[in-house]
N, C-alpha and C positions, 0 to 999 in steps of 0.2 A: 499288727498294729491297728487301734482302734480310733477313727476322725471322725469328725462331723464337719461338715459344708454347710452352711446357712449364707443365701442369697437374699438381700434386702428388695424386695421385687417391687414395693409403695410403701408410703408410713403405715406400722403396723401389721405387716402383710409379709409374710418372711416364707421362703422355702426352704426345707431344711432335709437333712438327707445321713444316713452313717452309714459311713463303709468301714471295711477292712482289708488293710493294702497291705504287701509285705515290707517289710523295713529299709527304709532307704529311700523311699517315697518322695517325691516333691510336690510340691502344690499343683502344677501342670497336672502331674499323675491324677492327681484327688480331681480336680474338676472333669476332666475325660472320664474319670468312672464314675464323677457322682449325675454327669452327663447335663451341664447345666444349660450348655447351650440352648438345650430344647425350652428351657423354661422361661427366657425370654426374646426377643424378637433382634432386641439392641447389644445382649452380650454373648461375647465372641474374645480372642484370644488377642486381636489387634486393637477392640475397645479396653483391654485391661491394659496392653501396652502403650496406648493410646492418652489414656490416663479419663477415661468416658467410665471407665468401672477402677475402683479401688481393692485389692486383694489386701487381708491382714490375715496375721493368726495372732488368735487371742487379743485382739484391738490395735496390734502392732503393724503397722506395712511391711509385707513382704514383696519379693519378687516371684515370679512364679517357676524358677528354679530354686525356691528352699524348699530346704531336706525337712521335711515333718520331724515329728516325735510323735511317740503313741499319747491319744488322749488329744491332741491338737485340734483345735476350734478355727477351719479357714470360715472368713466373711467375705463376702462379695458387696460393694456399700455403691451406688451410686453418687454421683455427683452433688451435694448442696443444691437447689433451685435457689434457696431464698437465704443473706446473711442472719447467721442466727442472733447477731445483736440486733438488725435491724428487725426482725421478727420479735423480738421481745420489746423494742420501742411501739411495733405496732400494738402489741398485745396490750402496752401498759397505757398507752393513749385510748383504749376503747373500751378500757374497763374505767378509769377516770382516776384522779387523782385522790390517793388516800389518805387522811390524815391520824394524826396520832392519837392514842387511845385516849378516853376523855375528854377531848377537843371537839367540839361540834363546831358545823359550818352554819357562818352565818345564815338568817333568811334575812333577805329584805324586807324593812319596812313598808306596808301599801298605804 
């Protein structure tokens, strides 16, 4: 049975790894062989339990006792830092406010 382990290490910045396990496999199994620990400093098997690191397959949360299937996509997703609505109110306050197509803003009179 054929997986892939892809670890979210910064935005953009992804570790990624395929193995091939025999069938029956759980997730525990896949990270000890795809050996992630080493690739960062903060995960570990009590930060997954923890809830410091998030485990899915295929975008879904798992625990790290589910049984794979061949072809299975584990992720390893850190924590949020920043609300993603509040990040997108930052974003749209510093690009400035857009108006409607045709619409021009006024200028002032000098």
């Amino acid at each position: 049975m054929r997986v892939d382990v892809l670890v979210g290490l910064a935005p953009r910045r992804v570790h990624a790894v395929s193995l091939t396990l025999p069938a029956g496999s759980t997730v525990r199994d896949a990270l000890f062989a795809a050996d992630v620990w080493s690739v960062s400093d903060t995960l570990s098997l009590n930060s997954i339990e923890s809830g410091e690191w998030t485990v899915g397959v295929w975008g879904r949360k798992e625990r790290p006792g589910h049984v794979l299937r061949d072809r299975d996509r584990i992720e390893l997703v850190r924590q949020l830092n920043v609300d993603p609505k509040e990040a997108r109110r930052v974003r749209y306050r510093a690009q400035g406010e857009k108006l409607p197509k045709g619409i021009r803003r006024a200028t002032p009179s000098r």
